[in-house]
PLY file of the C-alpha trace (Angstrom):
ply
format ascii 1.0
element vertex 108
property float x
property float y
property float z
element edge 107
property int vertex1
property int vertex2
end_header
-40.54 15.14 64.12
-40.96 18.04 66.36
-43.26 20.52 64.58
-44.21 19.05 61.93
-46.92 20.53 60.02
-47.90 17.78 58.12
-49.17 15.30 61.25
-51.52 18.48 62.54
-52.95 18.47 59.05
-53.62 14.72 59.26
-54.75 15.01 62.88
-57.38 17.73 61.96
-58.60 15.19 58.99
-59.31 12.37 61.19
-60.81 14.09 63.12
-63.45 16.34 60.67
-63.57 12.54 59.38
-65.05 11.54 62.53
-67.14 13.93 64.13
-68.36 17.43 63.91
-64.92 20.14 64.32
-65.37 23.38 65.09
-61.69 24.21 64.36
-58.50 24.32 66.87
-55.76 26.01 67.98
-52.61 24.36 68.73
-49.76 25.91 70.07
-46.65 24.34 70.12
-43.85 25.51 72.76
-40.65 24.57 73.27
-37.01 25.77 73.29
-36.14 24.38 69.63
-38.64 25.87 68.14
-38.86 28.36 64.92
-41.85 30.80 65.70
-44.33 30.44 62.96
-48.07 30.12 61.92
-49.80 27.85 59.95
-53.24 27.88 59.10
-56.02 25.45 56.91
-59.45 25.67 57.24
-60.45 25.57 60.91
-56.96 24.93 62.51
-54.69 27.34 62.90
-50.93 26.24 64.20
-48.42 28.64 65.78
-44.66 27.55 66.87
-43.44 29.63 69.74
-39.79 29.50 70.39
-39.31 29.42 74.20
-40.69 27.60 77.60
-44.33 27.85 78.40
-44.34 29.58 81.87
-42.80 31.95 80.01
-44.96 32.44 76.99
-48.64 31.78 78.40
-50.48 34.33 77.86
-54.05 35.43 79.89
-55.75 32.21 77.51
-56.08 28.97 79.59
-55.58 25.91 77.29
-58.47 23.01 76.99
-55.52 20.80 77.49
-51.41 20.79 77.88
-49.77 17.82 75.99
-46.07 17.08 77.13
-44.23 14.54 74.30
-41.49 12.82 76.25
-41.02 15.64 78.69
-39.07 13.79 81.22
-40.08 16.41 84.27
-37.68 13.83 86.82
-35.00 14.59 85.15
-34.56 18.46 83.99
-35.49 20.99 86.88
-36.19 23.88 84.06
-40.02 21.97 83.71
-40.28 23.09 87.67
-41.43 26.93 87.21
-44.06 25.29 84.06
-45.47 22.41 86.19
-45.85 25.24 89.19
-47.69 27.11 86.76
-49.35 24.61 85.38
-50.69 23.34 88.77
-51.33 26.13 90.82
-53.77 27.36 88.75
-56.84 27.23 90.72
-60.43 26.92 88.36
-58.70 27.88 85.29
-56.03 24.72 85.65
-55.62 23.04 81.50
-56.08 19.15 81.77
-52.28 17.72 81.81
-51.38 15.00 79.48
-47.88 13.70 79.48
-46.66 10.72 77.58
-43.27 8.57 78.30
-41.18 6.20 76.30
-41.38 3.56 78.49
-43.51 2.14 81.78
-40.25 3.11 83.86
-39.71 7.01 82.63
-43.73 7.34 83.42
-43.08 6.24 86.90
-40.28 8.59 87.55
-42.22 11.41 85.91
-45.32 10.93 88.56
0 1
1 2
2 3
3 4
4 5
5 6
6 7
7 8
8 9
9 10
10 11
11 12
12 13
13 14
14 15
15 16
16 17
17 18
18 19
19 20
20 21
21 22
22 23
23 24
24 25
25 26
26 27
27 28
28 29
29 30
30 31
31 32
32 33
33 34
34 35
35 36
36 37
37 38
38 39
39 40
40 41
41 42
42 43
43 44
44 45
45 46
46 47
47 48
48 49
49 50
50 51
51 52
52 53
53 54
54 55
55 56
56 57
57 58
58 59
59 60
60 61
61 62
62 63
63 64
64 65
65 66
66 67
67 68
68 69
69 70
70 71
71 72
72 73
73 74
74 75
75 76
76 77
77 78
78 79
79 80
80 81
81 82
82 83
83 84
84 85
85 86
86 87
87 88
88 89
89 90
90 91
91 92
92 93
93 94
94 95
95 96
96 97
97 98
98 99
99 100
100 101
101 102
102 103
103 104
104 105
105 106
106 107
């Protein structure tokens, strides 16, 4: 379910299960979104209600996750993806994950 606080809670107890955690911040962007914050212990969760390109701010992510974006078929993830790739040293690894082998390829 999109936002849901309770799989970042379990994420964050695998994890401090597993190896040392320094905490996180995870922010979660998209145009369905309630703007909120969360916080327990080290991680600290904030909803933004919008697109990225428009929210990022001067901070340049460890990492951008995409869930299912399907960039091939809506052009409003063109300006994000611009932003996202044009930007030089400070460029955020890009993860983006499909439902199927087919939607990947048309997302490359």
């Amino acid at each position: 379910r999109e936002g849901d606080d309770t799989l970042w809670g379990q994420v964050v107890e695998a994890v401090e299960a597993t190896a040392r955690f320094d905490g996180a911040r995870v922010v979660v962007v998209g145009p369905s979104m309630k703007a909120k914050r969360w916080r327990r212990d080290r991680l600290e969760i904030q909803h933004v209600a919008g697109l990225y390109h428009e929210w990022r701010n001067d901070e340049t992510p460890d990492v951008v996750v995409c869930f299912h974006p399907g960039f091939w078929g809506y052009p409003d993830w063109a300006p994000t993806l611009r932003l996202l790739l044009d930007s030089g040293p400070r460029r955020a690894a890009l993860v983006a994950t499909s439902y199927t082998l087919q939607e990947a390829d048309l997302d490359a």
